[in-house]
N, C-alpha and C positions, 0 to 999 in steps of 0.2 A: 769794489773792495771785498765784496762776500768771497767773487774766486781768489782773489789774494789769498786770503786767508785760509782757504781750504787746498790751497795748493803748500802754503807753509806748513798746512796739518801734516798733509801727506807728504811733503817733502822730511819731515820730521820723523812720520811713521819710517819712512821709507832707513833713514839713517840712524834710526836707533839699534837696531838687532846688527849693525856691521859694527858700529863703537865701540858697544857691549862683546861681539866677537872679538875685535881688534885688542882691545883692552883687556878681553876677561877678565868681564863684571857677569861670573855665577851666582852671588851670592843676592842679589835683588832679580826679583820675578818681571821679567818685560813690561806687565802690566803697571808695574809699579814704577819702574823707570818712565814708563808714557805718562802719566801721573803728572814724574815731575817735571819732567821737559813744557806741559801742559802749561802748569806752572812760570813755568822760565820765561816761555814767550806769551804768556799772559798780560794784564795789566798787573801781576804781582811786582813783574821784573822789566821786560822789555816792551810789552803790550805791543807786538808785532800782529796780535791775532786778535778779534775779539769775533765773541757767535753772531751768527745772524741766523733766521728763519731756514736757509740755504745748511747750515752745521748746523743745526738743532735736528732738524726733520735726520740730516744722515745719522746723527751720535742717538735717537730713538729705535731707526732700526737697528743700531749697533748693539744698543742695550739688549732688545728684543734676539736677536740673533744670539747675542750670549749666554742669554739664559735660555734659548734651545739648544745651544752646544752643550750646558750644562747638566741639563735633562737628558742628554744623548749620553753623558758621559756615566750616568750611573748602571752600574752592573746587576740586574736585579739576579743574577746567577750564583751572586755571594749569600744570600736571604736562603737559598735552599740545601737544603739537611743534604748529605753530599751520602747517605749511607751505601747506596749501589755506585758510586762513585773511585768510595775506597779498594784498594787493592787488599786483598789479606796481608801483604806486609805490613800496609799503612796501616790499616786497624791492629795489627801486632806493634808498631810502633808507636800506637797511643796510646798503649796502658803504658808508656812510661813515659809520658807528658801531661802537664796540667790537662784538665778537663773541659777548659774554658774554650770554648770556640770563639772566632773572630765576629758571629752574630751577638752571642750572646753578653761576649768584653765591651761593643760597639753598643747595646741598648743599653748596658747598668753604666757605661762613660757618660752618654747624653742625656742619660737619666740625671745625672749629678748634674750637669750643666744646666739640663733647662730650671734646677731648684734654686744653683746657685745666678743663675740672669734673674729669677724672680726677686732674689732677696736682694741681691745689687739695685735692682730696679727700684724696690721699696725704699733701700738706704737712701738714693739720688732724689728720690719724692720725699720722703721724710725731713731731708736736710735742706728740702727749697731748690738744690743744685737744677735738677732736672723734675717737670711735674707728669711728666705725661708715662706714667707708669710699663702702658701695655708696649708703648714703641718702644721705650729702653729693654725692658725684655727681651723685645725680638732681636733688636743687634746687637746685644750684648752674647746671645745664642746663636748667630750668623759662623762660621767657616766657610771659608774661599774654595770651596772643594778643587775649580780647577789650579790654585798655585800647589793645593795639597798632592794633586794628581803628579803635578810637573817635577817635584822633590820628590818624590816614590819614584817616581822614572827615575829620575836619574841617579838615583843608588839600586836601583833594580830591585825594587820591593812588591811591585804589584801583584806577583804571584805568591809571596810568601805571608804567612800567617801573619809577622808582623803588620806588612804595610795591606792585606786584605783588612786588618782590624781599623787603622789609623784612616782606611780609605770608607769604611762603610759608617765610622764617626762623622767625616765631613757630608758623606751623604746626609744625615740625617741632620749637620748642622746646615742644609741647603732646604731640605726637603720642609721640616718642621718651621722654621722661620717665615717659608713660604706658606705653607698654610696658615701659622699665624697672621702675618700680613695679609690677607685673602679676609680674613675675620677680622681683623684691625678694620681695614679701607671699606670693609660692609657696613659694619656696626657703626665710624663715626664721619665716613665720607659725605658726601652733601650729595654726590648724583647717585650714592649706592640705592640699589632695591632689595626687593625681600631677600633673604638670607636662602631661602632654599632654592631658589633662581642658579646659586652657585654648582647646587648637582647638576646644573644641564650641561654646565663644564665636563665633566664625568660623562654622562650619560652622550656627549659628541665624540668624544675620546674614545670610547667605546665603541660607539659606532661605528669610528672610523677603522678603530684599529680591527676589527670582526669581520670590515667589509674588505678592507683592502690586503686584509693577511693571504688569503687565498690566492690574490694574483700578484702577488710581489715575486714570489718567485717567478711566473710570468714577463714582470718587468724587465726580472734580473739577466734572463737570458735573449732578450730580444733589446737589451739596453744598447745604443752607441753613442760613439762619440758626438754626433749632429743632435742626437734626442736628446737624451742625459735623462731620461726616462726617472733616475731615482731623483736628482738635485732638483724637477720638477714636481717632483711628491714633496719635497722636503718645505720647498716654500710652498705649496697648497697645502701644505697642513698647519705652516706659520700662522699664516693670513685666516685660514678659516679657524685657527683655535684664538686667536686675538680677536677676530670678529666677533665670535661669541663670547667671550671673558669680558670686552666691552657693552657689549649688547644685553648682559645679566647685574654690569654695575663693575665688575671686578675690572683690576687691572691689566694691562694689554701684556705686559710679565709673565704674568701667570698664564694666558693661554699659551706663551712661547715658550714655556717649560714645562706643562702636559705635552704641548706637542711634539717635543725632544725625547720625553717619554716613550709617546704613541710610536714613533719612530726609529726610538731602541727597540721598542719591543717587537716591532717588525725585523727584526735581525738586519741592518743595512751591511753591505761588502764593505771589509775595511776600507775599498778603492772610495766607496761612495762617501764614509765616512772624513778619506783624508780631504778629500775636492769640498766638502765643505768647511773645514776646517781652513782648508786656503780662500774659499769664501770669506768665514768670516772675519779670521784672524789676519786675512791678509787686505782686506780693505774698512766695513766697518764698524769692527773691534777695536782697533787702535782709535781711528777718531771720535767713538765716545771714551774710552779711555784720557785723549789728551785734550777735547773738549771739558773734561771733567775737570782739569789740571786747570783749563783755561778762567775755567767760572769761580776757582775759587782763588778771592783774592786778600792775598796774605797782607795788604797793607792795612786792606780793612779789620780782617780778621785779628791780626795783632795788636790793635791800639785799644781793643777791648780787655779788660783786667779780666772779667770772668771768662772769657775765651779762653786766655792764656791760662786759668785757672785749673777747665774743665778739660784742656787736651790732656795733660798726663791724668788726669783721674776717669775718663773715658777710656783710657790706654789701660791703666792699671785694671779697671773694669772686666776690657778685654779678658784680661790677660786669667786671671780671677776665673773669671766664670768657668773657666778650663779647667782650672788645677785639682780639680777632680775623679780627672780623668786620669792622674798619676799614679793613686793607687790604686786604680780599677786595672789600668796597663801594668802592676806591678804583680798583680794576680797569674798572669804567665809570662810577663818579659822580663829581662834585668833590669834595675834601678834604673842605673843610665839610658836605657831604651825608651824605658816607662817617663821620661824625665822629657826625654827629643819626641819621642810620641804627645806629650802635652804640650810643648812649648809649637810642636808644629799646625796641631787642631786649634790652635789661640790664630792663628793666621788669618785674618779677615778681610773681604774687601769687595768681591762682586756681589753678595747678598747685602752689604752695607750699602752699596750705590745704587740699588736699587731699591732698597727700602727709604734711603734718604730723596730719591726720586720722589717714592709715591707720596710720601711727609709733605715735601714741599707741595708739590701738585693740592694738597688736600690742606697747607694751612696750617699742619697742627707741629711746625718745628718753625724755628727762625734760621737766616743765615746763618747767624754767627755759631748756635748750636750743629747745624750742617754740616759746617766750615771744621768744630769741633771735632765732631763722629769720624769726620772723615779724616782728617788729618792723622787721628790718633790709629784710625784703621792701618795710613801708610806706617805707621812707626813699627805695628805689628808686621806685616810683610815685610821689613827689612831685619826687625831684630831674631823672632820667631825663624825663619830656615838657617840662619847664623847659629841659634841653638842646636837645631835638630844635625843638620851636618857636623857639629861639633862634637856632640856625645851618643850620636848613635853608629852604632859597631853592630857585625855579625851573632846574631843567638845561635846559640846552640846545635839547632833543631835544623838551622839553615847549613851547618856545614856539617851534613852528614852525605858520607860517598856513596856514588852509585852500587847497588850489588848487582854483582855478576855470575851466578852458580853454571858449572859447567859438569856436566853428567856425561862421564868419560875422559879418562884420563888419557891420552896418546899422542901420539908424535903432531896431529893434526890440529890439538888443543891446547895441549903444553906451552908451546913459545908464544902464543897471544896471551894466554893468560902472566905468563912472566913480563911480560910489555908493560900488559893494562894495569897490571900491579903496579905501576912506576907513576901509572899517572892520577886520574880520581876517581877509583874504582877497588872496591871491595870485593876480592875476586877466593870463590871455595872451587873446590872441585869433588866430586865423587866418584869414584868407579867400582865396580864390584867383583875387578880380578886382582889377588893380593900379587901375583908381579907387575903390575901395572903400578900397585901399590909402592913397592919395595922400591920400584925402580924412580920413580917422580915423586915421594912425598918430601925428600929434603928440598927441593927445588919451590915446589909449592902447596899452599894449604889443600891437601887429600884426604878424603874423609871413607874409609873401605867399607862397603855395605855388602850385603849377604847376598840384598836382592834387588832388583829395579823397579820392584812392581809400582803404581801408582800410590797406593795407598801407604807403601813403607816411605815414598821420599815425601808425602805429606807430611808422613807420622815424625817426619827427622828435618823439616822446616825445607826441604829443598826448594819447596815451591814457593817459599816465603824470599821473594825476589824480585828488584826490579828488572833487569833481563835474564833471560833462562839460554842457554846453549845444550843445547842435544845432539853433541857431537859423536854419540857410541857407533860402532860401526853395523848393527843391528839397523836396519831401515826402517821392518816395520814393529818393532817397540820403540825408534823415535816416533815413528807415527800416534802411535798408542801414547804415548807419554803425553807430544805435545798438544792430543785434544783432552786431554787430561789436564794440564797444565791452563788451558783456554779455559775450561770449564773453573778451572780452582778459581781466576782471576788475574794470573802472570798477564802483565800488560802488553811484555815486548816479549817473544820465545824465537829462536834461531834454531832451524833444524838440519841436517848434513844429512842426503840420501846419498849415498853411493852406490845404491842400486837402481838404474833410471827406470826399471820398472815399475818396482814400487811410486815409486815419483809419477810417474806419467799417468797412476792410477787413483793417487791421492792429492796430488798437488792444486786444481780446481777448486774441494773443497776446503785445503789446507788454506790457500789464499785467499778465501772468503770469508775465511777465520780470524784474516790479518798476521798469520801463520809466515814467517820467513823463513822460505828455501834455499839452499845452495848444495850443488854436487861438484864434487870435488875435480871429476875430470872434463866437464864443462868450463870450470874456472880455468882449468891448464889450459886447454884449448883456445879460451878468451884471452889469456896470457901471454900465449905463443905469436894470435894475432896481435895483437899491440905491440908486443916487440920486433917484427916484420914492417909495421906501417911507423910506427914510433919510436925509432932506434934509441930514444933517450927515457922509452920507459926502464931499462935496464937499467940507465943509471939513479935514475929516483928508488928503484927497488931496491940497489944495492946500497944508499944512501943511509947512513946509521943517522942521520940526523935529518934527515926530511920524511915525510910521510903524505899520504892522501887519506884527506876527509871527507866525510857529509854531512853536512847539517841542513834543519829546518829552521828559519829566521822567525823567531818568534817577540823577538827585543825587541818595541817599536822605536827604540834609538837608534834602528841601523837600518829601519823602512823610509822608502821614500829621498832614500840619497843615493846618488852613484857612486858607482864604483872607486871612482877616484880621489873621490871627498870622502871615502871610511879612513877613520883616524888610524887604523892597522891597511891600508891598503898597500907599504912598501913592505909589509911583511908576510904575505900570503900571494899565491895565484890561482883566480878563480878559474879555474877550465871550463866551468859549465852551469850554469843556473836551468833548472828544473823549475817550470811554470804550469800548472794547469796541466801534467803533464805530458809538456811542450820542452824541446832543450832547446834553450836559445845559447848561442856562440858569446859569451862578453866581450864587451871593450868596456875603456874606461869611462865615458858616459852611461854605459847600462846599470836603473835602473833599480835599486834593490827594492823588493815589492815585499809583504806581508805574505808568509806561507811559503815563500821561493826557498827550494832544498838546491842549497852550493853545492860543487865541488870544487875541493882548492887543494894545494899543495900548502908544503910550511914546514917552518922546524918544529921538530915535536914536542918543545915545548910549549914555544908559544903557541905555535897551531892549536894545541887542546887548547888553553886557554880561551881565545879566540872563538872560538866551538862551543865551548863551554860558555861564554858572554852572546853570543848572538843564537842560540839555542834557550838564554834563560825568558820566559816569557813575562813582560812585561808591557 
């Protein structure tokens, strides 16, 4: 009967993400669906399933594996002051943006929250509802950070200021509950020990992470497929930080989200990262998820008055403790932002199931209150992303266009910049001959200077850009310009030697610089050959509406699928994926990895588009 049952888990798991595709159901988080299917074929509804020893032991490591994936997920890269980071554009374009950083919005948001879980807590003790002050607390301060993660994906926020702010809240609604709970299960557990027992938690963590930073990279390149050299670090660091979390008193949770930690901070390959991810989420993740569904049973649960009392005021709770964090987000977002940014931080669910875990284990909640928290958790995961996809829109700040400054106006520069004008790109030009002037300024924005020196196109913002072109026909004052230009801070600079001497003299340490070359009759030549070997490059050239691209895949929506499952795949052709750089030939099962730079063909409009969505890093 146990494998019965565990074969219906997973026949369950296995059929849920194709339903949900079949039907697109976006609007509930996987998790949340496995929940209630849990549910369905429980004793609530059809009791096909019931746990045994056999499902409990697997839905523990599932728990434990999620709250290492959890630990993995937080970015401690957003906590640091980014000042040698910014470009002098960027720091030009924040004196005319609020002042508030995504750190700083992220502590005064959870600031309010953990005041208002307090006082909620106090209200529920005060009123008899709930007595146990410190645990209401904690989940009432709980965020789901991974459904939070999965809604920033997929509106492409994780790199913008908004969803860095909305993502380093859920952190801290992961992080701080956690350590509440750690001080909870110490202070009133029955097998806890001394309280300082808990730094040795730290003080392993540490150790580990000091000992094994040095030869990770070691790992990294002697890694293969028969070893798996990282996915074997990953669970020796599970097992040995659970060892110790129990061994000090604390919960086995808790060592499996230090060691999530310890193992972001080891920087893993996103390859190591996704393999575990298909670890967890693809075996068991879901069966504590629909074990969780299985054990709580709604016939019981509902014949209770104060059950059915305390789920929407647990839910309202929820919801409550958030709403704090509206006008903190209203300090640099718009209304409606600030509004989807709270209703989405109210999302709760993997910190609940784990704190309603250790409760139970310890005695200090009943079913029915369990049965409560959690239910009211799933209300929030379904209503909460219905919010935030509802009313949150593009700020401001997010749809500002690339610039492009071009220094030199001629025949060589002129027609891409009339292009790139067309698509999202902020494109000036400068030259410092007035018939150059005379001749191209109706055509495009020309700005005539006296002189090129470094210091005058500082003094007149040129360098104030995210890509620089130094197309002048001078070689070596492009040269001179663009380590100039390196030095200011210009991120991306394009240079045009047309004298291969020059070039052949500076280009070594121009591309050490991250400096991009190109001369002009090398390209003819590259030209000529392609149209001899590839008689149809002439016609893509002469094609006013196709183009060829390159991008870097930075979107993790478009890693880890092939070719022929991208949702744009009948409207581009990739010619080439750049690996490791490696060219691999595609077909349509190849592959798309994290860091792979495309080449594709497409129509120019959608193609940018397209460029522009899997170039946004998320």
């Amino acid at each position: 009967m146990d494998q019965v049952s565990l074969v219906i888990i997973l026949l369950a798991a296995l059929l849920i993400p194709l339903i949900m595709a079949k039907f697109k159901i976006n609007s509930l988080p996987t998790a949340v669906m496995e929940i209630i299917v849990g549910i369905v074929i429980g004793p609530s509804v059809f009791n096909f399933v019931n746990t045994s020893d056999l499902i409990s032991q697997l839905s523990t490591i599932g728990v434990i594996v999620l709250l290492f994936l959890s630990g993995l997920e937080i970015d401690f890269s957003l906590f640091k002051k980014r000042r040698t980071a910014l470009t002098p554009l960027e720091q030009k374009n924040a004196v005319n943006t609020p002042k508030y950083s995504p750190v700083r919005l992220s502590v005064y948001a959870y600031s309010t929250i953990i005041v208002l879980s307090l006082l909620l807590a106090a209200a529920f003790k005060v009123s008899g509802l709930f007595s146990d002050f410190w645990l209401a607390a904690i989940l009432f301060g709980t965020i789901s950070l991974g459904i939070v993660i999965a809604a920033l994906k997929e509106q492409e926020l994780l790199s913008k200021a908004f969803g860095q702010t909305i993502l380093l809240i859920s952190v801290f609604g992961e992080l701080v509950p956690m350590m509440g709970l750690t001080l909870y299960a110490s202070v009133y557990g029955s097998n806890s020990q001394s309280l300082w027992l808990l730094l040795l938690i730290l003080a392993v963590a540490a150790l580990l992470l000091l000992r094994f930073k040095p030869f990770f990279r070691f790992y990294q390149n002697i890694n293969k497929s028969t070893t798996q050299l990282d996915i074997r670090l990953a669970f020796f660091l599970i097992v040995t930080m659970v060892t110790v979390a129990e061994s000090v008193g604390a919960e086995n949770i808790l060592g499996a989200f230090v060691a999530g930690i310890v193992l972001k901070l080891l920087n893993p390959s996103e390859t190591a990262r996704e393999r575990l991810d298909a670890i967890g989420y693809g075996f068991f993740i879901p069966i504590f998820f629909i074990t969780t569904g299985v054990d709580l049973n709604l016939r019981t649960l509902l014949t209770s008055g104060k059950t059915l009392l305390l789920i929407p005021l647990f839910f309202l709770a929820y919801m409550v403790a958030k709403i704090g964090g509206y006008w903190v987000l209203k300090l640099r977002f718009k209304q409606a932002n600030a509004l989807a940014g709270t209703a989405l931080t109210a999302t709760t669910m993997t910190m609940v199931l784990a704190v309603l875990r250790v409760a139970k284990s310890m005695k200090t909640i009943t079913s029915d209150q369990s049965g409560a928290f959690l239910l009211a958790a799933l209300l929030t995961c379904v209503i909460s992303p219905l919010i935030f996809n509802k009313f949150y829109s593009a700020e401001k700040e997010d749809l500002v266009k690339t610039a492009v400054h071009f220094i030199g106006a001629n025949l060589s520069t002129v027609p891409v910049a009339q292009q790139l004008r067309k698509g999202w790109y902020d494109v000036s030009m400068y030259t410092n001959h007035p018939e150059n002037y005379q001749t191209y300024h109706a055509q495009v924005p020309v700005t005539l200077m006296e002189n090129f020196t470094a210091q005058d196109l500082q003094d007149h913002g040129v360098f104030d850009t995210d890509i620089l072109v130094l197309g002048h026909i001078d070689a070596e004052r492009n040269y001179e310009l663009a380590k100039a230009a390196k030095a200011y801070g210009v991120r991306r600079i394009i240079v045009r030697f047309e004298d291969r001497n020059v070039l052949n003299e500076h280009e070594d340490e121009l591309r050490e610089l991250g400096v991009e070359v190109y001369n002009t009759p090398e390209a003819n030549i590259t030209l000529l050959r392609a149209l001899i070997e590839s008689p149809s490059t002439l016609l893509l050239l002469n094609d006013t509406e196709n183009s060829i691209y390159e991008v870097r895949v930075l979107n993790h929506l478009y890693t880890d699928v092939q070719i022929k499952n991208l949702q744009f795949a009948q409207d581009i052709t990739i010619s080439q994926v750049i690996r490791n750089r490696k060219l691999i030939a595609p077909n349509g099962n190849t592959t798309i990895m994290y860091g792979d730079r495309l080449i594709f063909t497409g129509n120019k409009q959608t193609a940018a588009q397209i460029r522009q969505a899997l170039a946004t890093a998320n």
